[in-house]
NUVOZA-76067 format. One line per 10 residues: for each residue x, y, z of N, C-alpha, C. Coordinates in steps of 0.02 Angstrom, whole numbers. Each point is the difference from the previous one (the first is absolute). Example, Ala and Ser with C-alpha at 12.3 -4.5 7.8 and 13.67 -1.06 7.14 Angstrom:
660 -284 390 -45 59 0 45 60 0; -18 53 -36 42 59 3 -39 55 37
END
This chain:
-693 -1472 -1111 53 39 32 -20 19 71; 38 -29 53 -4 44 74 -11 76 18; -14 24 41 16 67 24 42 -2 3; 52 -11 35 82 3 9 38 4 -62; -3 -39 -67 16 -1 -69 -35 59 -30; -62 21 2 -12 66 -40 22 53 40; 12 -12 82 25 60 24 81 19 -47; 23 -40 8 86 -9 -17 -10 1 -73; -37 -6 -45 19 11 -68 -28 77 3; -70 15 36 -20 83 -30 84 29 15
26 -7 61 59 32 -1 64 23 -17; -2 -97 -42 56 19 -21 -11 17 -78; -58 2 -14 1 50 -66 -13 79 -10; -8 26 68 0 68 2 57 40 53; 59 -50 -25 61 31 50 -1 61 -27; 4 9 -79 28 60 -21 -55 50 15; -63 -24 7 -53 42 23 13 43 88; 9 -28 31 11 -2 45 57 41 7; 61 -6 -30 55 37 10 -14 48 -16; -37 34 -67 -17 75 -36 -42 19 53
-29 -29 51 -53 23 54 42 16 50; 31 -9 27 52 31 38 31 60 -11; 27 2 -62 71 43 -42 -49 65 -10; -71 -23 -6 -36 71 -8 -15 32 64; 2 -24 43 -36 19 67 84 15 37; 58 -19 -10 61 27 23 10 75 -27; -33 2 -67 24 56 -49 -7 55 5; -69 16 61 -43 12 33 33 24 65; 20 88 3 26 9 74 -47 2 70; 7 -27 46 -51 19 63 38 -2 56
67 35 -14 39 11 81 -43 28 49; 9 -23 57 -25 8 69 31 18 46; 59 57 21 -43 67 -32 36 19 -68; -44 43 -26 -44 58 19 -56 -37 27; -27 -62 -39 -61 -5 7 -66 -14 -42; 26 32 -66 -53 4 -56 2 -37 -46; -74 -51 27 6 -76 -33 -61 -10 -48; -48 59 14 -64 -30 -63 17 0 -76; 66 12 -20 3 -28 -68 44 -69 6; 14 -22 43 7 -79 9 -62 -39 -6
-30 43 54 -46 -60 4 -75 -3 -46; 8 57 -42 -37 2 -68 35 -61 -60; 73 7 -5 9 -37 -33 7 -66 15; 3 -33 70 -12 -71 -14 -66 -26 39; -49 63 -2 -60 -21 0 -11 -19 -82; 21 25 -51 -13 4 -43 20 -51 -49; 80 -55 35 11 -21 -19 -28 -97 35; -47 10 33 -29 -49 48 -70 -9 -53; -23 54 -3 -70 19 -60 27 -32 -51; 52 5 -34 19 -48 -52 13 -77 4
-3 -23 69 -7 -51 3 -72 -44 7; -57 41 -4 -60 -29 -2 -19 33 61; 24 34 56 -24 23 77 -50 73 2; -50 -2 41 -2 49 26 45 22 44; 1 65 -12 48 11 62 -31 83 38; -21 5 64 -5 53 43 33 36 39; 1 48 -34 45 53 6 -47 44 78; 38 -9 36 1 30 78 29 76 4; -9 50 3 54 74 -6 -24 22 79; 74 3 14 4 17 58 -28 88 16
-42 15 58 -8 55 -2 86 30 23; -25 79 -20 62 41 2 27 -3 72; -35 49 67 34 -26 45 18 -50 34; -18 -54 7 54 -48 17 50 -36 -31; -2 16 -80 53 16 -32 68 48 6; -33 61 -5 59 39 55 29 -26 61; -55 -9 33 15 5 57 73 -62 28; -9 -41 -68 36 -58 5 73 7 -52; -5 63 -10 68 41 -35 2 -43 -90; -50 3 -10 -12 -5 -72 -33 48 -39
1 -15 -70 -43 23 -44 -55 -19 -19; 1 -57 -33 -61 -33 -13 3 -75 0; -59 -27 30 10 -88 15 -52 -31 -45; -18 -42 -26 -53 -48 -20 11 -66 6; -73 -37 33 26 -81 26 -37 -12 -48; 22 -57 -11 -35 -42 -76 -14 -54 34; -77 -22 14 -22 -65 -5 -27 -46 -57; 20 -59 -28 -29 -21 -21 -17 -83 13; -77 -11 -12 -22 -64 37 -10 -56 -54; 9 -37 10 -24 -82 -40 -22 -49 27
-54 -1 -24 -46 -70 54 -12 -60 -45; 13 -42 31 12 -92 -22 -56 -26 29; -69 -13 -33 -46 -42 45 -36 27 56; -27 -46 30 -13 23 66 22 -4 53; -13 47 44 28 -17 78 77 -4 -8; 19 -9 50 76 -10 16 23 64 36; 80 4 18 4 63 12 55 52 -37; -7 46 17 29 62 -28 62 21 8; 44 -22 -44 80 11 1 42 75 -31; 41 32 39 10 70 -27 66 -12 -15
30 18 -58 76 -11 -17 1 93 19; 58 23 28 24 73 4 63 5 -37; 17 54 -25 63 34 -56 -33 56 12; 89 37 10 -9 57 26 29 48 -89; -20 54 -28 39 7 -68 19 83 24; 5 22 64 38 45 17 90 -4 5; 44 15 -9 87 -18 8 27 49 37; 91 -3 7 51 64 35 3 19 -67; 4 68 9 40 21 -39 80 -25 -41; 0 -19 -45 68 -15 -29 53 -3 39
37 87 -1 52 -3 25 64 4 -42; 43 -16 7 73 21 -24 31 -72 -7; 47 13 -63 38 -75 -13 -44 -52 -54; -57 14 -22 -23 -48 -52 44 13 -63; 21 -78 -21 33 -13 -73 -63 -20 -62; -71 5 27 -45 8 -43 -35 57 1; -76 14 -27 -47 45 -3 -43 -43 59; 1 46 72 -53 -30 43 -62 -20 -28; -30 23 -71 -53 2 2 -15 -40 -88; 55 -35 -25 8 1 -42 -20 -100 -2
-23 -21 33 -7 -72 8 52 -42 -44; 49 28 -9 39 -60 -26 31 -60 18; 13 -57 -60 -15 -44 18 88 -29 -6; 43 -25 50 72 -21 -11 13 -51 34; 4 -38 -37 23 -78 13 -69 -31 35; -38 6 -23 -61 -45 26 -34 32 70; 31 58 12 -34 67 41 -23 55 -11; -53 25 20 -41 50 -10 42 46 45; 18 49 -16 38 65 25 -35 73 23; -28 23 70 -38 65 6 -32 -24 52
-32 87 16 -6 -3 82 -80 -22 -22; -12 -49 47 -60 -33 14 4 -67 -20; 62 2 -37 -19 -90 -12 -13 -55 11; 51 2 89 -15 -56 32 -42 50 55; 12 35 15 -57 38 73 -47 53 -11; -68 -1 -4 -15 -78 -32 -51 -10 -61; 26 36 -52 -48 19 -63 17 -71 -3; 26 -29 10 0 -74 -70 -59 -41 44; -15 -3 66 -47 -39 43 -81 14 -41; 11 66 -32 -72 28 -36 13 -42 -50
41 -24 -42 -7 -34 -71 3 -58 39; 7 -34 61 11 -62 34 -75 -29 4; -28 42 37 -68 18 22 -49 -7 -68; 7 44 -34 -52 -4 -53 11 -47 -30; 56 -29 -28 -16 -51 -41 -23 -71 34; 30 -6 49 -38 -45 25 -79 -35 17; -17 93 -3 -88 -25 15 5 11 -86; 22 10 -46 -33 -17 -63 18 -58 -24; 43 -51 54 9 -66 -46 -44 -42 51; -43 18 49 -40 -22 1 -72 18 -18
-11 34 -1 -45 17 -61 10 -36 -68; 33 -22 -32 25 -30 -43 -17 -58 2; 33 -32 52 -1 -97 0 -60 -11 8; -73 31 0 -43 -17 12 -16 -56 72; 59 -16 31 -40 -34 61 -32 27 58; -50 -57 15 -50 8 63 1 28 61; 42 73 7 -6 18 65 -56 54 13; 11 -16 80 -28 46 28 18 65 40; -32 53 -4 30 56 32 12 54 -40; 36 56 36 21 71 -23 80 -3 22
27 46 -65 33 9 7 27 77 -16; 31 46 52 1 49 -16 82 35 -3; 11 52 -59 55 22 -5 7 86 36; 34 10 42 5 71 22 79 19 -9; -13 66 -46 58 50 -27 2 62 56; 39 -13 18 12 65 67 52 71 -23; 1 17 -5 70 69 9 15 39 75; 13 -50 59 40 29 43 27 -55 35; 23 -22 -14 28 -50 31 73 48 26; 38 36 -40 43 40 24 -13 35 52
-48 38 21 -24 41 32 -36 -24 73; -9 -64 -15 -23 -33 73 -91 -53 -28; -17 16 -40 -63 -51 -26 -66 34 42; 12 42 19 -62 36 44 -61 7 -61; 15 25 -42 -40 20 -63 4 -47 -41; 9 -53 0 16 -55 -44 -30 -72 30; 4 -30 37 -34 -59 16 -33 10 52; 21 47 53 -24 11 61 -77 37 -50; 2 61 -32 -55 23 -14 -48 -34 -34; 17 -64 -58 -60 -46 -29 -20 -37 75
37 -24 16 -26 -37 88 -53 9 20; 11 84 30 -30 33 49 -50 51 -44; -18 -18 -54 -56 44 -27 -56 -67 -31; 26 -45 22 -49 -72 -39 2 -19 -71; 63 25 -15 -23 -1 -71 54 -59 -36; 5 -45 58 18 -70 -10 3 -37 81; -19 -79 -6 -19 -29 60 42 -64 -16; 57 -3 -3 37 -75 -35 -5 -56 76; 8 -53 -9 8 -41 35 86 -25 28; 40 6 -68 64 -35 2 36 69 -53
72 10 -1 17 68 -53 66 -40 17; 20 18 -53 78 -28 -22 40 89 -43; 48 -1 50 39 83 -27 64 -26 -31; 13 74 -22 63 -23 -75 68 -19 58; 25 -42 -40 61 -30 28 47 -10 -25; 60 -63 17 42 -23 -56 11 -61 -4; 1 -38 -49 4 -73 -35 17 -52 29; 49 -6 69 39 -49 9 -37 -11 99; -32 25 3 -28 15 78 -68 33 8; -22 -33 42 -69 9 2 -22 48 77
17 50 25 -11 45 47 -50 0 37; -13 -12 68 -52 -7 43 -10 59 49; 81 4 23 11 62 26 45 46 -21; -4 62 31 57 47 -8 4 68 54; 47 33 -5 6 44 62 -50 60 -18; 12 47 51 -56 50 30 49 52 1; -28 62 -13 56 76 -5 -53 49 43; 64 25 27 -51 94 48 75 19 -46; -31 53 -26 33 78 -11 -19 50 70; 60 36 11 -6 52 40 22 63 -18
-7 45 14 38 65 -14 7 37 94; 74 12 -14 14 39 66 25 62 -31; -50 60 31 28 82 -2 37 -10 71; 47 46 -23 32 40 62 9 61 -16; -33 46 50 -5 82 7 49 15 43; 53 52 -23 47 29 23 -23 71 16; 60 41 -5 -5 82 -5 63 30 -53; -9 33 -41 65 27 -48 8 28 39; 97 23 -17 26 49 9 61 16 -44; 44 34 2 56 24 -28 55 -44 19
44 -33 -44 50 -61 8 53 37 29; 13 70 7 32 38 49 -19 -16 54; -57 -5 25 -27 -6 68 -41 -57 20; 25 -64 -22 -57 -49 -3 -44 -16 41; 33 9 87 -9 -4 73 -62 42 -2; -39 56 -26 -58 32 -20 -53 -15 9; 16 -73 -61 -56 -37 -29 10 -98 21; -59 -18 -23 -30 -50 19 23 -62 -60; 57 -57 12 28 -25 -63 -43 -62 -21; -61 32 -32 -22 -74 -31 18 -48 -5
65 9 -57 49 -79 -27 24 -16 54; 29 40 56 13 -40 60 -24 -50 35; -78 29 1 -58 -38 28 -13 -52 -43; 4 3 -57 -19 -62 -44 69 -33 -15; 57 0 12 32 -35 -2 8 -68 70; -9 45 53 -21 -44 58 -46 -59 -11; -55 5 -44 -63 -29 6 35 -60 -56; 24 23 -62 33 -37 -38 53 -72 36; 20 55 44 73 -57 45 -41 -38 19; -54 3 31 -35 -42 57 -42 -46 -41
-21 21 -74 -36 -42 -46 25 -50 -11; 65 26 -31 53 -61 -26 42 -52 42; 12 15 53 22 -27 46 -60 -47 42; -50 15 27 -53 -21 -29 -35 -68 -44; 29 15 -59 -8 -49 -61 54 -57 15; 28 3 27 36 -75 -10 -8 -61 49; -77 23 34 -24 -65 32 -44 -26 -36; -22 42 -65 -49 -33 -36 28 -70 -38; 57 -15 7 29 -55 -37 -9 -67 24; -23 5 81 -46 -65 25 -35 -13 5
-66 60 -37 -49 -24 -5 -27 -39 -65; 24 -61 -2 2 -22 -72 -61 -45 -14; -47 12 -44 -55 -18 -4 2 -73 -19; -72 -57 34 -3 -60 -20 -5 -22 -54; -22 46 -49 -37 -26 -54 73 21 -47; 12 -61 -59 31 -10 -38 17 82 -47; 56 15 -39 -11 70 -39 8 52 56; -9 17 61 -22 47 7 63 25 42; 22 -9 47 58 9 25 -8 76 74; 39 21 18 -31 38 35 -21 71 5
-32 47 44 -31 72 -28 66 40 -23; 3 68 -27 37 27 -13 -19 73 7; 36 50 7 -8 83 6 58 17 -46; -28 61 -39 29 39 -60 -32 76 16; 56 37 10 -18 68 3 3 20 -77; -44 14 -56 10 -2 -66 -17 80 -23; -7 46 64 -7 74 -46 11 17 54; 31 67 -5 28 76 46 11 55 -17; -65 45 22 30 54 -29 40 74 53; -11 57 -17 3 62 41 46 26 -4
13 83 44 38 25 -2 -22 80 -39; 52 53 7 -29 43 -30 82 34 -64; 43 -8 15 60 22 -29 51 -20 50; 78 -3 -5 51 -49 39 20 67 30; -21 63 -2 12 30 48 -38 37 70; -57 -57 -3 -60 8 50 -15 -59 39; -20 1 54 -12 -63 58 -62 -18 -44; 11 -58 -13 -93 -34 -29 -31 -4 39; -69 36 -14 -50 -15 42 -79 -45 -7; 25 -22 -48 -44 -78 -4 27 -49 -37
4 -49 20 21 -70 -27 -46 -45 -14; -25 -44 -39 -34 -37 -26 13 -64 -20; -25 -90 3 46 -38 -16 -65 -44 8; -17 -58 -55 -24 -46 -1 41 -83 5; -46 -44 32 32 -42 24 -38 -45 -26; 7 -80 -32 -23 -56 -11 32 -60 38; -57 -19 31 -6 -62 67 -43 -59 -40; 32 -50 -22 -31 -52 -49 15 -55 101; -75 -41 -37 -23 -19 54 -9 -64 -15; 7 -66 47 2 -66 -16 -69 -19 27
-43 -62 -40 -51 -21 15 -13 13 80; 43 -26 43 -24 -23 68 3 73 42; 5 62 -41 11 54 47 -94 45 -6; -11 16 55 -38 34 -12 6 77 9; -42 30 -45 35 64 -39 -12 62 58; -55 8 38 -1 47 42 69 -16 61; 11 -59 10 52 -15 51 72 51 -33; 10 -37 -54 56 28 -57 13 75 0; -75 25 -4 13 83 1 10 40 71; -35 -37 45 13 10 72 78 20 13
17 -53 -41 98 -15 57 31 51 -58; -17 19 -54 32 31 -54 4 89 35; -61 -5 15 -44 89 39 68 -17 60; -7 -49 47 20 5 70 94 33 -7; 29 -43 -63 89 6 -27 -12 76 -11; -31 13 -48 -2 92 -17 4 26 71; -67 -7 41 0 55 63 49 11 39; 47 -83 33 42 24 23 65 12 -7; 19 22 -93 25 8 -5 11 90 0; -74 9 -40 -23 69 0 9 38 106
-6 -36 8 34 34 80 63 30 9; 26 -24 -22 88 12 -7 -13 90 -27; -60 1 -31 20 75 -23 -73 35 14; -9 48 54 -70 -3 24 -19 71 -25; 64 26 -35 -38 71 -31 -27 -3 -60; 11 -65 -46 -31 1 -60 -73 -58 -1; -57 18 -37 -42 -38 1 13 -40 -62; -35 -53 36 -1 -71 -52 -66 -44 10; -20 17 -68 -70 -25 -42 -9 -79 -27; -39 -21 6 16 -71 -34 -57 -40 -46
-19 3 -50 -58 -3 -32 1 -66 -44; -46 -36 -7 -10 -51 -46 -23 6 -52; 41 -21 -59 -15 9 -55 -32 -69 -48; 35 -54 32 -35 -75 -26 -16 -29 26; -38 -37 16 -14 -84 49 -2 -44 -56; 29 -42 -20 -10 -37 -33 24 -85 31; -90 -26 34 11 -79 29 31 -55 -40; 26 -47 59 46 -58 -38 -46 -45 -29; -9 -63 -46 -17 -29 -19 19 -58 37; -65 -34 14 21 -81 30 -21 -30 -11
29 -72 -22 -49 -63 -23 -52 -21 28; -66 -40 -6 -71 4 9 -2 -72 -7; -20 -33 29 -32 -92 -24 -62 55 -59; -42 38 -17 -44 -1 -26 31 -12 -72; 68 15 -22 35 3 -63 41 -46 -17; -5 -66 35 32 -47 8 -7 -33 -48; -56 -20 -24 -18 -31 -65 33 60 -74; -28 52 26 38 35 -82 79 -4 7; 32 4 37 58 -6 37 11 -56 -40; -15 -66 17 32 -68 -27 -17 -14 -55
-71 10 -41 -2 10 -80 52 35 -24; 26 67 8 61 37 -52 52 -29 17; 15 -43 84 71 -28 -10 18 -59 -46; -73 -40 -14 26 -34 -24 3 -6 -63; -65 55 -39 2 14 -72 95 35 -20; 11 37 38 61 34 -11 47 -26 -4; 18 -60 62 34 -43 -19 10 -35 -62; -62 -38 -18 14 -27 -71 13 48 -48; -15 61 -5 6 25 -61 72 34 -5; 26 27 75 47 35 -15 72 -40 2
-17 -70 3 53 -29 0 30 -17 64; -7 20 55 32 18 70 -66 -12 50; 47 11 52 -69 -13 78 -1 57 -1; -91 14 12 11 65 22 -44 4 52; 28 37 66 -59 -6 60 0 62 27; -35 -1 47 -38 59 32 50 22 48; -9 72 -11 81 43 47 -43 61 11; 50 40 34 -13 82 -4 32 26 -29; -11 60 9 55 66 -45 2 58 40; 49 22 7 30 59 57 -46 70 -42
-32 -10 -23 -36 69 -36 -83 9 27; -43 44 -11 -66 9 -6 -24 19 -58; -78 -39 6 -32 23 -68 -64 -1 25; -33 21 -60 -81 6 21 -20 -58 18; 37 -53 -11 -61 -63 26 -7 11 99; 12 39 28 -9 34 50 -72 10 -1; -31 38 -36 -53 26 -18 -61 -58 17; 8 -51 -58 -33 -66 -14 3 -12 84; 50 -38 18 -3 -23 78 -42 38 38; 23 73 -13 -43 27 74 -85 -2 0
0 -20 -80 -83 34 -6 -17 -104 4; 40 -39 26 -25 -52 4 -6 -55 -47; 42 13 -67 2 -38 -80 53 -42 -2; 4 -48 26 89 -52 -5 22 25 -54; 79 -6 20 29 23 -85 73 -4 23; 31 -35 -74 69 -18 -20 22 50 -45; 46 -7 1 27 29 -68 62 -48 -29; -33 13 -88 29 -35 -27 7 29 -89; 45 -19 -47 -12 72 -50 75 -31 -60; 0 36 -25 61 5 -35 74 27 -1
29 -27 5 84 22 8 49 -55 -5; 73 22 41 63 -50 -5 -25 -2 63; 56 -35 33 9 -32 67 7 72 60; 11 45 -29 18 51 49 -20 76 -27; 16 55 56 -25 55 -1 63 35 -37; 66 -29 16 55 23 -17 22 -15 -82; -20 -67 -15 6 -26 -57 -60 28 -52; -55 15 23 -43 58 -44 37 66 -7; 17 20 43 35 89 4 -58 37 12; -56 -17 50 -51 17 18 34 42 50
-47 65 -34 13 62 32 71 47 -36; 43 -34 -11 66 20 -42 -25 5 -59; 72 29 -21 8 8 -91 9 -71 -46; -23 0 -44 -15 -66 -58 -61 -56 49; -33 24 30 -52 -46 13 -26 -48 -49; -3 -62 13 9 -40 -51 -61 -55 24; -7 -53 -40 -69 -36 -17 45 -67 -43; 6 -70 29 0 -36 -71 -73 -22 -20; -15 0 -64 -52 -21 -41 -32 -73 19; 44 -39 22 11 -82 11 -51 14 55
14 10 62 -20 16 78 -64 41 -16; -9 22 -40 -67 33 -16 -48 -26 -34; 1 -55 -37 -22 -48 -35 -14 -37 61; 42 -46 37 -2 -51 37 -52 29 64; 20 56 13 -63 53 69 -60 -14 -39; -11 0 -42 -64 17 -25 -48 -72 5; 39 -51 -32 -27 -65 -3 -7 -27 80; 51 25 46 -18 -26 65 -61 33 25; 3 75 -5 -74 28 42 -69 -38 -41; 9 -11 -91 -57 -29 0 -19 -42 4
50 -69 12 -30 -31 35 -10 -17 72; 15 34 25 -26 21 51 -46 -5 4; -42 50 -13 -50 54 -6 -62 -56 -51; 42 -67 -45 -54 -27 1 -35 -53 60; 64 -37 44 -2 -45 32 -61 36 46; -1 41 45 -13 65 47 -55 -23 -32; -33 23 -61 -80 9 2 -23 -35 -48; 39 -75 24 -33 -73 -32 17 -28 -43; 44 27 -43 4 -33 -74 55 -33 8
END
């Protein structure tokens, strides 16, 4: 029997294995926020240990846990070495999620299974990449063939939150050195790049007064409505900046929170409002925040009695394709292809993820993982987030072989 034949039979006799490995680790809440994920990641450390793994449990200290508006984080490494020499491959799955939300016709948390879909938040983003991931290095482990190398699995819980404490922190504490890392994805496309986000927050300081006498006081919302006009108005040159790379299309601005005010019969005297600036490969991000600061100021002129603050809350860099990933790049297009029935090639995606992380610290990396064809057709992020079983089976057999070709076998 081949490697390729015992890869594809260990698998396809532990679909149902595989599926109960999921359905337990969905069952399993770790919304992000609040935040509080170490009984996630106890239980599918626990359920990785049942697959023959060590697995190392990483606990994040407390403050930079806080500090990163969580509760509690734990990264789970676990390593498998094939032989000698070769190099060191990191699959990432993130098993932090959104919160639910409103409108599910199932139990978010209830992994059910309808019409050949797994139903609940994490299924496709991206708890199922963890049952993608593991089984894969256990069906090679399995086929017994001749490779060489490491291969390592990392369980993160912040990927919601920005990955600071999650891939950035195994990175940057040494406590993994991969060569090549492949992050969770979806089935039909193999991701090289993707966009880049700044969060901002703009205060505006007014002065109260009495809605009898408004002329008194200092009108915040005034002032921040100005800044708003000039945002949005503003935003509609971003529509030519349309990025080269396939998927990705061009930047975008979303004012997505606002708060302030004190009662409707008082001048508000602070306004508050966060903004998301998703950013296309070819932009660079200090330029981006430059012209974002420059729209606020002179708009903030228009009203010179109120102050206006402007603080960064995210940087999160774009992802760009690398000749160094070129080869893992054309192994998954073409394993994927055959398996999933369809071409599948290398694009972007208008989103960010930790494989940010991987790049900056210098680790080529794709992403590639389990799902349908789309973000919309999962209900990723929405209510009934969904998973077919098929696409999760078929992810699995592509990363491992992958992952055998990669280190020889």
């Amino acid at each position: 029997m081949t490697a390729e034949t015992a890869i594809r039979e260990f698998l396809r006799l532990n679909r149902d294995a595989e599926t109960r490995f999921l359905a337990e680790i969905v069952k399993v809440p770790s919304d992000n926020p609040p935040g509080d994920c170490d009984r996630s990641a106890e239980a599918v450390a626990s359920l990785i240990e049942g697959l023959g793994f060590a697995v190392e449990r990483h606990k994040v200290p407390d403050a930079p846990v806080k500090a990163n508006g969580m509760i509690s984080a734990t990264n789970l490494i676990v390593r498998k070495t094939f032989g000698q020499g070769g190099p060191t491959i990191a699959l990432n799955a993130h098993g932090d999620v959104v919160p639910p939300g409103t409108g599910w016709t199932r139990d978010p948390y209830g992994a059910e299974i309808v019409d050949g879909w797994m139903v609940g938040r994490g299924a496709a983003v991206s708890k199922s990449d963890i049952a993608t991931y593991a089984f894969a290095i256990a069906a090679l482990e399995k086929s017994g063939a001749p490779l060489n190398g490491t291969v390592e699995l990392h369980v993160t819980y912040d990927e919601e939150a920005g990955g600071e404490i999650g891939p950035r922190y195994i990175l940057e504490q040494g406590l993994s050195k991969p060569d090549l890392a492949i992050g969770a994805g979806f089935s039909y496309a193999v991701v090289t790049a993707h966009n880049g986000c700044l969060h901002l927050e703009v205060e505006v300081l007014g002065r109260s007064a009495h809605a009898a006498r408004p002329f008194t006081g200092v009108d915040a919302l005034e002032a921040a409505n100005a800044i708003l006009t000039a945002l949005y108005g503003w935003r509609g040159g971003l529509a030519a900046r349309v990025s080269k790379v396939p998927g990705i299309g061009s930047p975008q601005m979303t004012v997505g929170l606002i708060a302030g005010g004190i009662n409707t019969n008082v001048v508000p005297d602070r306004i508050t409002f966060r903004l998301d600036r998703r950013m296309v490969p070819e932009e660079n991000p200090a330029e981006v925040e430059a012209e974002l600061r420059a729209v606020i100021a002179r708009a903030a002129e228009l009203h010179p009695q109120a102050k206006v603050a402007v603080n960064r809350i995210l940087l999160a860099e774009p992802l760009t394709p690398t000749s160094a990933g070129e080869q893992l790049t054309e192994i998954l297009c073409r394993h994927a292809t055959a398996i999933m029935g369809e071409t599948v090639a290398a694009s972007g995606v208008p989103l960010y993820t930790d494989a940010r992380h991987y790049a900056k610290a210098g680790v080529p990396i794709v992403l590639y993982g389990a799902g349908p064809h789309t973000i919309e057709e999962a209900n990723a992020h929405r209510a009934d987030e969904r998973l077919p079983l098929s696409d999760l089976f078929k992810a699995t057999e592509v990363v491992a072989l992958t992952l055998a070709e990669l280190l020889g076998g």
